[in-house]
C-alpha positions as CSV (number, residue, x, y, z in Angstrom):
1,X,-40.4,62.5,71.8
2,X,-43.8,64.3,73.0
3,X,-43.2,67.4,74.3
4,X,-47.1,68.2,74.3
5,X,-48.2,66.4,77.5
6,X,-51.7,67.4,76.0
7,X,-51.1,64.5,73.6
8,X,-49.8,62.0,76.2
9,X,-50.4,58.5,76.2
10,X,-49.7,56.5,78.9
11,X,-50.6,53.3,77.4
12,X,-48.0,54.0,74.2
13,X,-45.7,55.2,76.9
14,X,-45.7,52.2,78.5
15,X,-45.6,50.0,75.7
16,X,-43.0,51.7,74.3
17,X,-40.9,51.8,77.5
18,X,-41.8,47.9,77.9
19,X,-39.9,47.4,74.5
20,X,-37.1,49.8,75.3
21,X,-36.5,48.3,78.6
22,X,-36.1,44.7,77.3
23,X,-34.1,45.7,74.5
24,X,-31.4,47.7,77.0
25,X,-31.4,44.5,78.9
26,X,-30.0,42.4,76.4
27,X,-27.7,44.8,75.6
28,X,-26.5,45.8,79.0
29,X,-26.0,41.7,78.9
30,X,-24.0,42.3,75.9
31,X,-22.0,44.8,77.0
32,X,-21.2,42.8,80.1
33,X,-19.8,39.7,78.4
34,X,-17.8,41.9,76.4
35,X,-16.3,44.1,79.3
36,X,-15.6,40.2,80.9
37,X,-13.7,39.1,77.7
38,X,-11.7,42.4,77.6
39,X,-10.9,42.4,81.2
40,X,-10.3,38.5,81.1
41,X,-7.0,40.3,78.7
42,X,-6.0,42.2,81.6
43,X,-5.4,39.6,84.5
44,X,-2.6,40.5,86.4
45,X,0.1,37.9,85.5
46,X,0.5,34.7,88.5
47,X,-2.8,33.7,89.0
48,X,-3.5,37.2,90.9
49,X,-7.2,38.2,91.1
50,X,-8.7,40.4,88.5
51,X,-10.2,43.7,89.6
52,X,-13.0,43.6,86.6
53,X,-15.7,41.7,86.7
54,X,-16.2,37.8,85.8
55,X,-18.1,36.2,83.5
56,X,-22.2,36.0,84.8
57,X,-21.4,38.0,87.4
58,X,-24.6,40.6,88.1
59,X,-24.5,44.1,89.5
60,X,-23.3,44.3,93.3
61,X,-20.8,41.4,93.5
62,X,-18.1,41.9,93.8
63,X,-15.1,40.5,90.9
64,X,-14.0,36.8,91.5
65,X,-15.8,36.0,94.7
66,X,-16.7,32.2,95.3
67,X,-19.4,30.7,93.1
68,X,-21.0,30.1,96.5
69,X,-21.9,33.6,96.7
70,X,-25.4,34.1,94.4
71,X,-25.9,37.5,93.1
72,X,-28.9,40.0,93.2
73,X,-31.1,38.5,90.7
74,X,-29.9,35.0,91.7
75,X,-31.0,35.9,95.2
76,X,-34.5,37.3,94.4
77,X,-35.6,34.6,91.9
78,X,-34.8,31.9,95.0
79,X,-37.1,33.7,97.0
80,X,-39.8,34.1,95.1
81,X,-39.3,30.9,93.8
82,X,-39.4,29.7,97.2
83,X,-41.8,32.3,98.5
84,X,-44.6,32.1,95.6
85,X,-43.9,28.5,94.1
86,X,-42.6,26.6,97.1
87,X,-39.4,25.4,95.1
88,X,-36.2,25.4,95.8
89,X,-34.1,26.5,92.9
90,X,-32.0,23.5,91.8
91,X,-28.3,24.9,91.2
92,X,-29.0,24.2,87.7
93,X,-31.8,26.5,87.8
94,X,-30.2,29.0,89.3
95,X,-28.3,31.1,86.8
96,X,-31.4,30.7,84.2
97,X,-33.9,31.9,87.2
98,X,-31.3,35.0,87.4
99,X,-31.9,35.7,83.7
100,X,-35.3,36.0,84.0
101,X,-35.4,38.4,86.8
102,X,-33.0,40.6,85.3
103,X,-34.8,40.8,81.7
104,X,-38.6,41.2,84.3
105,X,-36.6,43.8,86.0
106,X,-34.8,45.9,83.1
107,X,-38.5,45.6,81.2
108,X,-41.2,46.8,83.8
109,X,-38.5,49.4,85.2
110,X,-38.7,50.9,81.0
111,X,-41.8,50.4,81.0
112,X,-42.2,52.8,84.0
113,X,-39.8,55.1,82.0
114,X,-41.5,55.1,79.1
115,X,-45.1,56.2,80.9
116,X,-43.5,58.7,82.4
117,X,-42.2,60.3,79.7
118,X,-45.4,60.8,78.6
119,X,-45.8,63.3,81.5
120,X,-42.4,64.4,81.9
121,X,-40.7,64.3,78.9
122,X,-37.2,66.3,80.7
123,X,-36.5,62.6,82.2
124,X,-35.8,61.6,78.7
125,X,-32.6,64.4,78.8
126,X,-29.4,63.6,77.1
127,X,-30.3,60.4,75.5
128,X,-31.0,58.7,78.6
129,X,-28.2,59.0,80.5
130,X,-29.3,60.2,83.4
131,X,-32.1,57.6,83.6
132,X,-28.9,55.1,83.3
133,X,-27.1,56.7,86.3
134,X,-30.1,57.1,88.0
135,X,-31.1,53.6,87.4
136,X,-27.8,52.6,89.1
137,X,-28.2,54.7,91.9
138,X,-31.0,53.8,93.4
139,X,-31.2,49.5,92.2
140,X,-27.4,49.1,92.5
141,X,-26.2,51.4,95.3
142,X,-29.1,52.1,97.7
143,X,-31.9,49.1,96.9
144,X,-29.7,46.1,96.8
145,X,-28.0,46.6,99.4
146,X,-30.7,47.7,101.9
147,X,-32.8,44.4,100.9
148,X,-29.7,42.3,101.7
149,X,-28.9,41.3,98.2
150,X,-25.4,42.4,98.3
151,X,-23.1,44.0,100.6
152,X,-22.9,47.4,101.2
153,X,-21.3,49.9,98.3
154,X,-18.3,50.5,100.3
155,X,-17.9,47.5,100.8
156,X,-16.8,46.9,96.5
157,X,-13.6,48.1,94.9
158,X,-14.1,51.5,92.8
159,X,-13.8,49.0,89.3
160,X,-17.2,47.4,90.4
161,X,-19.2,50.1,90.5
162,X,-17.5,51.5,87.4
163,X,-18.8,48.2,85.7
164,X,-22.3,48.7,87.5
165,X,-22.6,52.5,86.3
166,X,-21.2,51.8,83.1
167,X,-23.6,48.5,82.2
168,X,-26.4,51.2,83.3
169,X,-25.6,53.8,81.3
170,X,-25.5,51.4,78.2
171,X,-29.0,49.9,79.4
172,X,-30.2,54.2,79.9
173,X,-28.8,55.4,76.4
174,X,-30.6,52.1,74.8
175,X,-33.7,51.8,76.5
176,X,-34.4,55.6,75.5
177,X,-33.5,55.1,71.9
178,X,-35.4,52.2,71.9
179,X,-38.3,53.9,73.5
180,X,-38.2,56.8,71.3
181,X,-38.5,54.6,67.7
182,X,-41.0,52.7,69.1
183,X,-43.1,55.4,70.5
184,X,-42.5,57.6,67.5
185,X,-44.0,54.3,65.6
186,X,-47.4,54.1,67.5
């Protein structure tokens, strides 16, 4: 970590963050799948809806709605898809579209991170953490929702944003980590 801000380097900063932020992306997709397999274990009995999370299921929707219903990263790629390219996303396309906006996402928000670290190195405090929570905060609970992307946060049982906050604190712990041997090795 650089403390000196005399010796800060935006460029490594963001280069690092860049790599830190896709990095804590896969994981936080990791992490997901494996809180969806565990939860899959503890389905109430009878065919009665799970409270956790299902299986591609992104930030901000809630658990076991109908495939109808896109989520967040679903939702933007169609419109820029739409918007930029002119193309409608082929259902097909959709959940591979998704992908891509959630690894874009999860990489230029470390590489923000990771350049301002360079001139603020307290946002790097306990290992990330709070960048995690933060993270959450203001995508998950205020930004989604106010573009229309989800529903409002009241509007989710308390286990979905515990599966939100906690993919986000994996992605925060990781992407600093990640950040930190990567800028400690430029």
């Amino acid at each position: 970590m650089r403390n000196d801000r005399k010796n800060a380097d935006p460029l490594k900063g963001l280069v690092a963050g860049l790599v830190g932020g896709l990095v804590a992306s896969w994981i936080m997709n990791q992490f997901q799948a494996s809180w969806t397999k565990l939860a899959e274990g503890f389905e109430k009995p009878h065919g009665a809806q799970s409270m956790q999370p299902s299986e591609g299921q992104a930030q901000g929707q809630k658990p076991n709605e109908s495939r109808e219903q896109d989520d967040a990263t679903v939702k933007t790629a169609e419109t820029i898809s739409e918007g930029v390219f002119g193309h409608e996303l082929k259902e097909s396309e959709k959940k591979p579209a998704g992908a891509v906006v959630h690894y874009a996402f999860g990489t230029a928000t470390g590489g923000l991170y990771g350049a301002a670290a360079e001139f603020v190195p307290e946002i790097t405090a306990a290992a990330g953490l709070p960048f995690g929570v933060g993270f959450w905060v203001v995508a998950d609970e205020l930004a989604v929702p106010a573009l229309g992307l989800s529903k409002g946060p009241t509007e989710y049982p308390l286990s979905t944003h515990v599966y939100a906050l906690a993919s986000h604190i994996v992605y925060g712990v990781t992407a600093e980590a990640t950040r930190r041997a990567v800028r400690s090795a430029l």
